[in-house]
N, C-alpha and C positions, 0 to 999 in steps of 0.2 A: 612672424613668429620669432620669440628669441634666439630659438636654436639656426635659425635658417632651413626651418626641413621643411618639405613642403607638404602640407594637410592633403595633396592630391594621392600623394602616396597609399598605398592599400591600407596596411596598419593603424596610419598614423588619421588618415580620412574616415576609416570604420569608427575610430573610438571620436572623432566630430561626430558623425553622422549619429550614434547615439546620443550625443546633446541634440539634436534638433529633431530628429523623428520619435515618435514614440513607437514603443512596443509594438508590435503586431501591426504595424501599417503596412497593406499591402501594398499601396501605391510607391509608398518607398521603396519597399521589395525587388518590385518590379521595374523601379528607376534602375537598382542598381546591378540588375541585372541584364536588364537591356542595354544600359549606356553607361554599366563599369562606378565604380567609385570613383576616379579621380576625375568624371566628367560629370556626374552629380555634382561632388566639393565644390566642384569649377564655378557650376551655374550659380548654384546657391552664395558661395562669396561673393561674384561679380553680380550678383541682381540678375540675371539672365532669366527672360521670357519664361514663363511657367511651363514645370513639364507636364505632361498628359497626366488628365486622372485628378486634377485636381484645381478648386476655382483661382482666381486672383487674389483674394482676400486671404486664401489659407496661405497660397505659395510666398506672399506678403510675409506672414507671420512665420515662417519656413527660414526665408532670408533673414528677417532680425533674428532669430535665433544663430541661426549659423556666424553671423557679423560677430555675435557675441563670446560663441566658443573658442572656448581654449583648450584644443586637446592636449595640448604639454604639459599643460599646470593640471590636468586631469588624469594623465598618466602618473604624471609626482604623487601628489593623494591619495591616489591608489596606492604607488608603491609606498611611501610612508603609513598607510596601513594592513600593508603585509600581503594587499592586491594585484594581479595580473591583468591584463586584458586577455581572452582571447577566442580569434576571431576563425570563422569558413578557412579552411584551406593547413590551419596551424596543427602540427601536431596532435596539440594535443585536443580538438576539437571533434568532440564526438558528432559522428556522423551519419547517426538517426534524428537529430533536430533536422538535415535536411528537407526529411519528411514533412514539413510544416509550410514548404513550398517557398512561396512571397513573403508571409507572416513568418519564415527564418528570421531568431535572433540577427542583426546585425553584429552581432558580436556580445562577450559575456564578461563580466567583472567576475575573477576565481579569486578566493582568498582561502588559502589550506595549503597544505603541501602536496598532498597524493595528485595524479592526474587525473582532472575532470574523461577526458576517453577512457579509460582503464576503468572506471567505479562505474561510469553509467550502461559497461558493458554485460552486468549483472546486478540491477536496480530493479527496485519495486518502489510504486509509490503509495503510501500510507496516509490518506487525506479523512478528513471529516468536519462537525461542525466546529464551532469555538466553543459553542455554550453546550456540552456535554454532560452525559450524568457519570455517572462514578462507574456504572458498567461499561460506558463507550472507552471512557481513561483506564481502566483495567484491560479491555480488549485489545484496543488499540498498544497502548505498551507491552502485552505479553505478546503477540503477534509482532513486533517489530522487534524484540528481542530474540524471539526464536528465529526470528530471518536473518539476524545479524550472527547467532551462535551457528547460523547454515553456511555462513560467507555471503550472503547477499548483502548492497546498498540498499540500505531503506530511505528514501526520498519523499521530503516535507515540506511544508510551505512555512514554519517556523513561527504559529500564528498559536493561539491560546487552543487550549481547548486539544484535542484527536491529536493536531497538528506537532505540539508542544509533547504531549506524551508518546508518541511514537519515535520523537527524535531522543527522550528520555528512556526508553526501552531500548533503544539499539546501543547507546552510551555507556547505560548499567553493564549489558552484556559485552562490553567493551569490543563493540563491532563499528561499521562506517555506517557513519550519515551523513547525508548531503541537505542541507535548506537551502532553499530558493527563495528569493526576496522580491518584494514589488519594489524596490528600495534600493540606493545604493546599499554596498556590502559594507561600506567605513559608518553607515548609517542604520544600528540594529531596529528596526520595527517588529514587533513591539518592544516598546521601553521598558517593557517588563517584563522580556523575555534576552535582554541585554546581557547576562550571567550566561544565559542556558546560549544562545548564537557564539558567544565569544568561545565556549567551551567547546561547542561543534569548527569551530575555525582552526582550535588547536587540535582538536582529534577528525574529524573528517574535513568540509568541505560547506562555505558560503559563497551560492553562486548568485548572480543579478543580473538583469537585461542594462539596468539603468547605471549611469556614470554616477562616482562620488557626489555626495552631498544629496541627490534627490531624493523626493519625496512620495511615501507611495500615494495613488490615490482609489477610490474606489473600481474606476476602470481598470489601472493595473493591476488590482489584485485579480481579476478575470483574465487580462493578459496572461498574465504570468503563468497561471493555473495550464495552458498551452504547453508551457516550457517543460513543467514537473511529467505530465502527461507523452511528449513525444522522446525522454529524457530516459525514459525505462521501459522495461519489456511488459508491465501493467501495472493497473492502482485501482487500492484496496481502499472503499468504502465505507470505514468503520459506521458512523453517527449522519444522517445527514437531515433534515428536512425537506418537506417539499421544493423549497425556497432555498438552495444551500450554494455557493458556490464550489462546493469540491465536488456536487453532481455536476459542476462544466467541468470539471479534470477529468473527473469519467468519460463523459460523452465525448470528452476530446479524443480519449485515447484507444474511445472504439474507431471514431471517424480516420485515427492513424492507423487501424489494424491492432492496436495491440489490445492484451487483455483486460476486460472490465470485471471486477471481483467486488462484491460484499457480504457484509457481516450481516447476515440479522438482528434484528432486537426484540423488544418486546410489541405485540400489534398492536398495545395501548397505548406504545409511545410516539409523539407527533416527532421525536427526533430518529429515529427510523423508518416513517413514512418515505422519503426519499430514497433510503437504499431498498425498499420494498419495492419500490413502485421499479426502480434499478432492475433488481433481482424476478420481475416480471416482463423485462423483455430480455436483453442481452447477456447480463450481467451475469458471474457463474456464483454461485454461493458458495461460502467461504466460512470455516470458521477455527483455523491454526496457521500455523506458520506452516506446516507439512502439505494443506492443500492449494496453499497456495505455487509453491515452490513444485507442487506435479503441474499445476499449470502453463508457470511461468519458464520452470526449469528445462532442462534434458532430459533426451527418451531415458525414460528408465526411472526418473527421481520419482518415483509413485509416493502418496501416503499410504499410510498403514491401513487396512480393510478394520473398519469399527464393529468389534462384535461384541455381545454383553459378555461375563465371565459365565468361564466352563462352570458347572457342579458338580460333584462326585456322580451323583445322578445319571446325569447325561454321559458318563462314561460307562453306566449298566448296559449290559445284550438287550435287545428292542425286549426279548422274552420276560425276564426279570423287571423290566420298568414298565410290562402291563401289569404283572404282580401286583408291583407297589401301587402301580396306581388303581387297582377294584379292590383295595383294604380300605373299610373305612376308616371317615376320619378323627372320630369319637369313642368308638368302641372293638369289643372284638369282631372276628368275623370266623367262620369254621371253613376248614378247607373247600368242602364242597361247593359253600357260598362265591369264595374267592371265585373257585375254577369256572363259574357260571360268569363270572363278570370279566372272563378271557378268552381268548380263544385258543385255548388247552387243555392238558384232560388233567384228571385229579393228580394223577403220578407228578407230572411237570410241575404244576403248582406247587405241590409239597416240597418238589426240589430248589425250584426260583423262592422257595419262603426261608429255606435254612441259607441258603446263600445269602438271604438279604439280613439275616439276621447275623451271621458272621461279619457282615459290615453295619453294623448296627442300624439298622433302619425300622426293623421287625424285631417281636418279641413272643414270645408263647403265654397265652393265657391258659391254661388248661386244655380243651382242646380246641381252641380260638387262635387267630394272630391276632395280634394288634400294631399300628403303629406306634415305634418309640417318639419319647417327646422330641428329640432331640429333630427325631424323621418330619413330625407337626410341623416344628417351628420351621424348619428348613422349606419347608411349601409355604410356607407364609411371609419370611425374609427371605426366600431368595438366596438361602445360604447353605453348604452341606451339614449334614448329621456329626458328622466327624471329623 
């Protein structure tokens, strides 16, 4: 190596070892944690006998890979764009990805300023489909903004669609997000979401399993979906189909313990059949930024109890709102008739009639009451008299 440093080293061996293993290999995992990193580097430089766990031919393609890494000139790239490594044991290395066991990142390409440990220690993640309808992109962005106006990380995969609007809702509300990439970090995927990653780089945080320049591929984006999942304290299911990969974010982040939450949709739509099917075993239903934060949050962060609005109505004596209600709703009615369709005697009626008529509800017809119109409409809208 140019420098003379040597790849066996922790550091400097993690960020090789992410050129040649991919994402989520347990056999890797467990290389490096049974016989260390600098005794992995070792073998893999030198050709050395294949370790356990995997054939001749792979550990083959294991070796030229390694021969070929440069983690110096990997670490430069990164840092010329504006990237870190960092790796198990570092500061600033949150320390719920543990949880992911063997399939632990080997280490993470950060580009942002804040510390990746500090944001993911109050994260939620906000996943769905790409191909979304306008309800999932409205959902999804007002829920990721009301989490951001609470102090939480809203955490995405940075992809079209759920993915793209939720990192855009927490933005607007000028709160943190974090995207996670199948992709190097110096390398925004998608290309057309190049504007909106760079913007999150400068205001929160792109994080990536993979070293500079590579490319995602359809297994990493299910890798990854691991990372966003053991990353936060739960993730929020906006849009999904049966078919969807942010249902593997879900089910990861039950199989970690943490919470699985989704949004409903419409039951005509095949792009909420997968958070249904979600929300019919584990999953808790969801549908503000408020319930989700009673779940995720601290004792005590409740949402607010949903109850329809009061009416002047419902604030009458139980005695006065049998009144009102044995008047009919057409015509008059004479007291006696009332008092029969209550259970009260004539004196009381007469009295619960002028009270109701003092708040305009009732009116005297000669020797009748009547409902005012005002009283009509209010049984019909749902609204008071006055």
């Amino acid at each position: 190596m140019s420098t003379g440093e040597d790849p066996g080293d922790e550091p400097l061996g993690r960020v090789l070892l992410c050129r040649v293993i991919e994402p989520g290999d347990e056999a890797g995992g467990r290389w490096v944690r049974e016989f260390g990193v600098g005794e992995v580097v070792r073998r893999l430089r030198e050709g050395a006998p294949a370790l356990p766990g995997v054939s001749e031919t792979r550990w083959a393609g294991l070796v030229a890979r390694a021969r070929r890494a440069e983690p110096e000139r990997d670490l430069a790239v990164a840092a010329g764009a504006g990237a870190r490594f960092v790796g198990p044991g570092d500061a600033e290395w949150p320390g719920q990805l543990d949880d992911l066991g063997d399939a632990r990142p080997l280490g993470l390409w950060v580009r942002g300023r804040p510390s990746l440990r500090m944001w993911a220690l109050r994260s939620v993640a906000v996943v769905g489909a790409r191909a979304c309808t306008e309800y999932g992109t409205h959902v999804a962005a007002t829920l990721a903004g009301g989490l951001a106006e609470r102090g939480w990380v809203v955490v995405s995969g940075g992809a079209y669609g759920i993915d793209g609007a939720a990192h855009r809702g927490a933005l607007a509300a000028r709160g943190a997000t974090v995207a996670v990439l199948a992709c190097g970090v110096d390398r925004p995927y998608p290309r057309g979401h190049a504007a909106l990653i760079s913007r999150i780089a400068e205001q929160g945080l792109v994080v990536g399993e993979l070293p500079p320049g590579d490319h995602p591929t359809p297994s990493r984006f299910i890798l990854r979906n691991r990372v966003i999942a053991a990353l936060t304290r739960g993730t929020v299911v906006v849009e999904a189909a049966c078919r969807s990969g942010s249902l593997a974010t879900a089910r990861a982040a039950g199989r970690l313990g943490r919470f699985t939450m989704g949004v409903p949709g419409p039951v005509t739509s095949a792009l909420s059949a997968g958070v249904h099917e979600l929300l019919r075993g584990e999953a808790a239903l969801v549908t503000d930024a408020a319930e989700v934060v009673e779940l995720v949050g601290d004792m005590g962060e409740l949402a607010p109890p949903r109850k329809g609005p009061v009416l002047p109505r419902d604030l009458l004596q139980p005695s006065a709102r049998a009144v009102l209600a044995a008047l009919p709703g057409s015509r008059a009615a004479t007291v006696e008739e009332i008092a029969l369709g209550t259970p009260t005697t004539r004196d009381e009626a007469i009295a619960r009639l002028y009270e109701l008529r003092a708040l305009g509800y009732v009116e005297r017809h000669g020797d009748g009451w009547k409902l005012t119109r005002q009283a009509v409409m209010s049984v019909r809208t749902g609204r008071g008299p006055c």
